[in-house]
N, C-alpha and C positions, 0 to 999 in steps of 0.2 A: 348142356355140356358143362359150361360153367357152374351150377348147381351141384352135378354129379362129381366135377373134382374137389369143392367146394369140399362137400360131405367126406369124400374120401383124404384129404387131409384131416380134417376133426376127428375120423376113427381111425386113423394112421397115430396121428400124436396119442388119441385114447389109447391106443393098443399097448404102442411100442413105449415103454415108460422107465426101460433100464435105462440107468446112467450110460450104458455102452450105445443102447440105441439111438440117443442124444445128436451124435455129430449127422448119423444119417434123416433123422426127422430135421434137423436143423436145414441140413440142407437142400433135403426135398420143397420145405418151405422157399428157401429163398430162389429156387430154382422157379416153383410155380408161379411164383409171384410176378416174374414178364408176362403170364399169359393173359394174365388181367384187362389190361388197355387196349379190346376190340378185335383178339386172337381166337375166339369162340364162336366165326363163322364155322358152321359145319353141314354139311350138306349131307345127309344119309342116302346118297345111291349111287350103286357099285361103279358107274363111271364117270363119275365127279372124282377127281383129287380132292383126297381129304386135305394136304396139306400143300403149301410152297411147294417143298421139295420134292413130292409127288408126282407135282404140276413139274415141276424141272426135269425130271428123270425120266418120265414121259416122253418129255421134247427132245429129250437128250437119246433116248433110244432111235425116237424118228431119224434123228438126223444120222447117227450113226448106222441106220438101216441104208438111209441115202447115201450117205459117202461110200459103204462097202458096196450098194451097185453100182453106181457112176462113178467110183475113184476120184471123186472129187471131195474135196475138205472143205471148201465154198459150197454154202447152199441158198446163198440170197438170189441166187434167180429161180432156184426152187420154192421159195418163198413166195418171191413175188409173182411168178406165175399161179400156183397155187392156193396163196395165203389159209385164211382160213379152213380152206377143205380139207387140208393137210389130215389134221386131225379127225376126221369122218371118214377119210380113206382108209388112216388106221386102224379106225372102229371098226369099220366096216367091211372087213376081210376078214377078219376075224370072228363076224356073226353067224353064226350057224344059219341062221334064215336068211342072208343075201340074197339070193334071189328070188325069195316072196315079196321082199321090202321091196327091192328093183322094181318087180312088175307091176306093184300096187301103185306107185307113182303114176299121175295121171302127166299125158302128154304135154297140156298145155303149160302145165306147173313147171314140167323139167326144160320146156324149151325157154320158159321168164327166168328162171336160173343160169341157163346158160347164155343166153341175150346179158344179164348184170355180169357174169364169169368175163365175157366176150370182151364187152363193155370196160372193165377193169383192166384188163392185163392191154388194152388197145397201146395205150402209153408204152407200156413197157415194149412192146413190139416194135412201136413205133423209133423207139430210140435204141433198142438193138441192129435194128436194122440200119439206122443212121451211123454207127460205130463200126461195125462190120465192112461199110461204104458207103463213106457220105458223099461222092460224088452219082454215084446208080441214085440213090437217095432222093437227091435233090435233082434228079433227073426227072424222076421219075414223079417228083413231086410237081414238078415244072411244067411238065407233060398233060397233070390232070387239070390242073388249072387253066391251060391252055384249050384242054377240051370242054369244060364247060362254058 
């Protein structure tokens, strides 16, 4: 990628050689010039973000999918129930083959997925619940320790 802008600056300047073209080569040059220092990751497939703001607008659509069903403008406990799958959920409704992929998943697989899912969001549970009523809470925490 870097190469290929590369090139295409040197037959941009080659080309464009009027006086009038001057201020706009000038500053296509100094424009390009931030992309230099490690800007040239590129990933060629269709559901990779090519860029940051790709990557943002992306996340920025989810969320705004999520606020207009739940009417909520907070989404960190969407997040943090969810985190990472967020984004496969999104893919993944929108795949024409959903449920080949679905069925192909072998059983043992999806249930060590959802054992680490389970696993993760436990905290969080755990301290919704404490917030909601932390006297049931610690009753009820009281309760199990009491019975083992």
């Amino acid at each position: 990628m870097e190469q290929q802008l590369s090139r295409y600056l040197i037959e941009t300047e080659a080309i464009l050689t009027q006086p009038f073209d001057q201020p706009f080569v000038d500053n296509l040059k100094r424009y390009s010039q931030g992309f230099w220092k490690g800007l040239f990751t590129w990933y060629d497939h269709s559901l990779i973000p090519r860029t940051n703001n790709d990557l943002e607008l992306f996340i920025k659509g989810i969320k705004r999918k999520h606020c207009r069903i739940t009417g909520l403008r907070q989404w960190n406990r969407y997040i943090q129930r969810y985190g990472e799958l967020i984004v496969f959920v999104e893919n993944a409704i929108q795949a024409p083959n959903l449920m080949a992929r679905l069925q192909a998943v072998n059983y043992r697989d999806y249930h060590k997925e959802w054992e680490c899912w389970h696993n993760r969001i436990q905290e969080h549970r755990k301290h919704l619940r404490f917030k909601k009523n932390p006297q049931q809470y610690l009753q009820q925490l009281e309760d199990r320790w009491l019975s083992d």
